[in-house]
C-alpha positions in Angstrom: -77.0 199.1 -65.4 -78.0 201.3 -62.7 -79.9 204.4 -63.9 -79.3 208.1 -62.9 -82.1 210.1 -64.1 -81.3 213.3 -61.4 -77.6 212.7 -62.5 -76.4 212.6 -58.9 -72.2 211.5 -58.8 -74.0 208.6 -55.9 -76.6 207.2 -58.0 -79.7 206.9 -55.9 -80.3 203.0 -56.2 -79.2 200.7 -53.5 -76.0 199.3 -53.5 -76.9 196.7 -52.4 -75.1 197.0 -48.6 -76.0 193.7 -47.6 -78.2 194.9 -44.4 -82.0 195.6 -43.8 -84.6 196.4 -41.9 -83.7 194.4 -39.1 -79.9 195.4 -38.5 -79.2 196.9 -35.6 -76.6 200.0 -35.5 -74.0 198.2 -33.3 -74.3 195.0 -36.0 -73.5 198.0 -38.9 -70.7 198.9 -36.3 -69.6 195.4 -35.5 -65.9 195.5 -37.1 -65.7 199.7 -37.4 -63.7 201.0 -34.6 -64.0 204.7 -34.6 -61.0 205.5 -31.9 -59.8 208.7 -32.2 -63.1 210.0 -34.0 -65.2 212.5 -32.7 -68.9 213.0 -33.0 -71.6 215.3 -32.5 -75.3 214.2 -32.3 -78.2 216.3 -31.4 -80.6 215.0 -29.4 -78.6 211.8 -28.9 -79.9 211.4 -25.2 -83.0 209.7 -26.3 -84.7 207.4 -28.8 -83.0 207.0 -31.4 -80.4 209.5 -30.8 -79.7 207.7 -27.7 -78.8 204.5 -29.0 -77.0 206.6 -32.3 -74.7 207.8 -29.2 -74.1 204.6 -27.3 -73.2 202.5 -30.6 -71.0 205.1 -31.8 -69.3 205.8 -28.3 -68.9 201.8 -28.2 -67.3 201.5 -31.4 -64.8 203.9 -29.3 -65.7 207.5 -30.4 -65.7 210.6 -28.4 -69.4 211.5 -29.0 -70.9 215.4 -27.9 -74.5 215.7 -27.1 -75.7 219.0 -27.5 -79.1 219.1 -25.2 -81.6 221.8 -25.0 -82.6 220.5 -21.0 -79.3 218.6 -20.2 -80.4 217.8 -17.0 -82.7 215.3 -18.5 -79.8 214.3 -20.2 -77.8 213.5 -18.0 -79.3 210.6 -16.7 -79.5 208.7 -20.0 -75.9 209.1 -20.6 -74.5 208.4 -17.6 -73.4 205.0 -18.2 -72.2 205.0 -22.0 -68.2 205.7 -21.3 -66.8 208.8 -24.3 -69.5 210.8 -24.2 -69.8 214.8 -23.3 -73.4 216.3 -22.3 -73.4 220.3 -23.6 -76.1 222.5 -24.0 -77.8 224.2 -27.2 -81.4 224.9 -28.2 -81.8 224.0 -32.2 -84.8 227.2 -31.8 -82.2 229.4 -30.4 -79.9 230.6 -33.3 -78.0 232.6 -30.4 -77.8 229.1 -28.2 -76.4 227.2 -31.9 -73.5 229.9 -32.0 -72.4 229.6 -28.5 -72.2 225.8 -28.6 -70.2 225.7 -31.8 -67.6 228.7 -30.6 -67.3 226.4 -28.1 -66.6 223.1 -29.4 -64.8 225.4 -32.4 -62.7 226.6 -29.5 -61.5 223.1 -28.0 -59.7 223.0 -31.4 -61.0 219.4 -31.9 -61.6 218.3 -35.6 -65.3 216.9 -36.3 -65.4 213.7 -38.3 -69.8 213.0 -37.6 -72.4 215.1 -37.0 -75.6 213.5 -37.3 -78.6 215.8 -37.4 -80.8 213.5 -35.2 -82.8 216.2 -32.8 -86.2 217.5 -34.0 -90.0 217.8 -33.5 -93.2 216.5 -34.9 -96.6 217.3 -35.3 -97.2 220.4 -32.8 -100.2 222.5 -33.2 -98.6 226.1 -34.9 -95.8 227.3 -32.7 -93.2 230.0 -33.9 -89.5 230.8 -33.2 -88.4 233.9 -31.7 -88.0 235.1 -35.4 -91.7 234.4 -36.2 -90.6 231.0 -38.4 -92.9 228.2 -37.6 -91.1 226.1 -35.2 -90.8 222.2 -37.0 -89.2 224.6 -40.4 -87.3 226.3 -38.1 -86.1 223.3 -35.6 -85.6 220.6 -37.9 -83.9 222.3 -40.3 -83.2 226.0 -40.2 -81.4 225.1 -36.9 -79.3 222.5 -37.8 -78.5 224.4 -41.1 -77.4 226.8 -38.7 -75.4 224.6 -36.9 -73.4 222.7 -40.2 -72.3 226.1 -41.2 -70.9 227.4 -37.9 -69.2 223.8 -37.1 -67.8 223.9 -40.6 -64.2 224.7 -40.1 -63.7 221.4 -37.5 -65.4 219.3 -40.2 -63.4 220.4 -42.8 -60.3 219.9 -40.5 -61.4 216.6 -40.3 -60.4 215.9 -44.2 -63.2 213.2 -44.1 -66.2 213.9 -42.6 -69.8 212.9 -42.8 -72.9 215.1 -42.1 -76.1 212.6 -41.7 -79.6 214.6 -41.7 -82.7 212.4 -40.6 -85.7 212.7 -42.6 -88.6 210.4 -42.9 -91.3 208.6 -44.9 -92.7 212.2 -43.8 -91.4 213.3 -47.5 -94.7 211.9 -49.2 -97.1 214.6 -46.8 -95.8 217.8 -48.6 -93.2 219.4 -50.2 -91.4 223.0 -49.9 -93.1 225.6 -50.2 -90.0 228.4 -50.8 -92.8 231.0 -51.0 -94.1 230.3 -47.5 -91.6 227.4 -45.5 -93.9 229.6 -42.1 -97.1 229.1 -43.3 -97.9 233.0 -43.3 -99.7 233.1 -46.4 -101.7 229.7 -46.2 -103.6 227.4 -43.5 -101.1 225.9 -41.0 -101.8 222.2 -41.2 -99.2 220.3 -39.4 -98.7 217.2 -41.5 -98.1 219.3 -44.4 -95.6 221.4 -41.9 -93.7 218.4 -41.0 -93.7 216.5 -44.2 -92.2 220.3 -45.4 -89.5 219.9 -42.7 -88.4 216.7 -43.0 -88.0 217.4 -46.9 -85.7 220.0 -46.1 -83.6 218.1 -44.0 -83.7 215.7 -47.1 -82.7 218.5 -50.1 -79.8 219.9 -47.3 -78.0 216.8 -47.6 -78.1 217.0 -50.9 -77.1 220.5 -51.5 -74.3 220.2 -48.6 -72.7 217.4 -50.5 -72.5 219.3 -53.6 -70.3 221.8 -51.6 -68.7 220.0 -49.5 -67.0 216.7 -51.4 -64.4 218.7 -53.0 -63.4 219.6 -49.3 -63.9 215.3 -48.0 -67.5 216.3 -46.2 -70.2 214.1 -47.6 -73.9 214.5 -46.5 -76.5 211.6 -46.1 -80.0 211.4 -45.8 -82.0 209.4 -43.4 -85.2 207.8 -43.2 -84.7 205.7 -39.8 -88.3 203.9 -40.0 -91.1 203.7 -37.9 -89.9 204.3 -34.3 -92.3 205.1 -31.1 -89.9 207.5 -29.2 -91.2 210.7 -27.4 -91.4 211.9 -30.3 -95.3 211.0 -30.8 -96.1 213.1 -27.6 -97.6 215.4 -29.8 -100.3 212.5 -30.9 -103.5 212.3 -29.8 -104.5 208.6 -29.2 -106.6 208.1 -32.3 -103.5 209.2 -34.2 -101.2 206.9 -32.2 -103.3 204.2 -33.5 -103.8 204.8 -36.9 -99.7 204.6 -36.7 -99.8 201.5 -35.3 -101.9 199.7 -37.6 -100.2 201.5 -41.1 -97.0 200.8 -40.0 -94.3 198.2 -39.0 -92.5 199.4 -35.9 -88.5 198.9 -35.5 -87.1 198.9 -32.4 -84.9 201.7 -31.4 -81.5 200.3 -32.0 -82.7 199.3 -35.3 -83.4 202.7 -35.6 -80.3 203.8 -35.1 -78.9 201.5 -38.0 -79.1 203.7 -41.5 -77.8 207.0 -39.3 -74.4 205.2 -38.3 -74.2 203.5 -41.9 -74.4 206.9 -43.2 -71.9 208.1 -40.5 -69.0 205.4 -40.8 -69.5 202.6 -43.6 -66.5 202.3 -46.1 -69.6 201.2 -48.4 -70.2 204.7 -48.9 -66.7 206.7 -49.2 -66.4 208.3 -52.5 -70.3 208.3 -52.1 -72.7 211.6 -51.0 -76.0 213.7 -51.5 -78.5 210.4 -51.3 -81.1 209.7 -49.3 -81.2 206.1 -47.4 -83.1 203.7 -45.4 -82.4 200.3 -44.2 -79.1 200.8 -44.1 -78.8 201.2 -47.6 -79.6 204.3 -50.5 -82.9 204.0 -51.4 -84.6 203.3 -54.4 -85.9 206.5 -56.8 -89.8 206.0 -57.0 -92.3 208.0 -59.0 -94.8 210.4 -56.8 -97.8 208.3 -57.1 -96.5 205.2 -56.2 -98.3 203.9 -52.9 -96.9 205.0 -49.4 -93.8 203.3 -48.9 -89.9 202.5 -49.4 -88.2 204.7 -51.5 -87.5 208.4 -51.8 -89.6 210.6 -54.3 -87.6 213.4 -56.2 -88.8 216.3 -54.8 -86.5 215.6 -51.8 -83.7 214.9 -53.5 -84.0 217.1 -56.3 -80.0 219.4 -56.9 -82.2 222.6 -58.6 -84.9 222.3 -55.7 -82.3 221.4 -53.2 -80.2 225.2 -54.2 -83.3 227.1 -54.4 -84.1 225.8 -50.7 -80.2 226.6 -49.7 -80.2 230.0 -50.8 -83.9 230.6 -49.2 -82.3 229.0 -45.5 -79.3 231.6 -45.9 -81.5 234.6 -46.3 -83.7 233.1 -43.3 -81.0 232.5 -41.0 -78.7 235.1 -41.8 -76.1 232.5 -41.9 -73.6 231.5 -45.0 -71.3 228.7 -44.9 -67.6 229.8 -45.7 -66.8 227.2 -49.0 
């Protein structure tokens, strides 16, 4: 019998779903067709995102691509057919409101929205507001952007909301006293490790509201990917990546964020984190660094505290 010991609805234990590490997104997608759906994914123009986008668009969905320099998008999705380029800056709470009034405004329902856009491993940089920028980019923003796009997800009746984290969980937790590092040394593991356990503890919390209403939230770990993403790496640290971990290729990537987005595995299911294309397995906080989620980033009581802290910080409540 599978155990529950943060008494989550989804227990979080794999299934199993019958994929790995390996699986590609468009194998997950191989008998889905998603015609009529609609999709947003931020920063789909690259990486992974990029090849998020192109599986989903060739499973037949209209898929949006918010950009923050959309001429350097443009070029990456000019060939995959159903997709729109638009413009919106994840550090810009002014640009996040005028990209959702105007996707609110094409009166389109929103079945996906994949949190997929996001930084890593800058030396300190702050937002306009003073918040230090991976906090504020990686999750304050797309916080920001769940809650203004929520009336087209909930006319969806059954949408998904899939926020990427990472093995990044195990370098450092929340600290709700201090998410901008104002009160204590900026070290930008700890910084990112923070973010990415936000993203992680949103999902949860956003499920809690939102299956009542059909919107389920997922948590991602993708894997070990070398996107643009390292360009904030010196070499030594590029290295040291290389030789701790096992690389996937992009489109494997892509895999757990479009299981999360379209699997019937997962209906009735919400509020876990996954990886591999499946929900990950519970492990205690010493165990070595690895598979698996630890509870801090999927604690409920952790995950409120944090959604209460991102309201006051953004300004922004979502209308449940």
């Amino acid at each position: 019998m599978t155990t529950n010991p943060l008494n989550f609805i989804t227990p979080q234990a794999p299934i199993p779903s019958g994929f790995g590490a390996e699986t590609t997104a468009c194998e997950v997608l191989a008998d889905v067709d998603l015609a009529g759906k609609v999709a947003i994914v931020t920063g789909g123009y690259t990486g992974i995102g990029l090849e998020t986008t192109r599986a989903l668009a060739k499973a037949g969905a209209t898929v949006i691509v918010p950009a923050r320099t959309p001429d350097k998008a443009r070029a990456s999705l000019a060939a995959i057919t159903g997709t729109e380029l638009e413009t919106m800056d994840l550090a810009d709470p002014a640009s996040i409101d005028d990209f959702a009034q105007r996707f609110l405004a094409s009166g389109r329902k929103l079945d996906i929205l994949i949190h997929n856009a996001g930084i890593m491993l800058p030396e300190l940089r702050r937002d306009s507001r003073g918040y230090e920028l991976q906090f504020a980019t990686n999750h304050l923003g797309h916080f920001q952007l769940t809650a203004r796009l929520w009336p087209a997800l909930l006319q969806a009746g059954a949408a998904r909301v899939v926020a990427l984290s990472s093995i990044a969980i195990r370098l450092g937790g929340v600290d709700l006293a201090d998410p901008s590092f104002e009160q204590r040394d900026y070290e930008r593991y700890a910084a990112y490790g923070q973010s990415k356990t936000a993203t992680s503890l949103f999902a949860v919390a956003l499920d809690q509201r939102g299956k009542a209403h059909g919107v389920r939230a997922f948590a991602v770990h993708p894997g070990a990917i070398m996107t643009g993403l390292v360009r904030d790496l010196n070499e030594e640290e590029v290295r040291a990546s290389s030789e701790m971990y096992t690389f996937k290729t992009t489109e494997q990537g892509a895999a757990t964020s479009v299981w999360c987005a379209v699997s019937p595995q997962l209906d009735g299911k919400g509020g876990v984190y996954c990886e591999d294309a499946d929900i990950s397995q519970l492990v205690a906080e010493d165990s070595p660094f690895g598979p698996g989620v630890l509870k801090r980033a999927v604690d409920p009581e952790l995950a409120a505290k944090l959604w209460t802290l991102s309201e006051a910080m953004t300004g922004v409540k979502f209308e449940i």
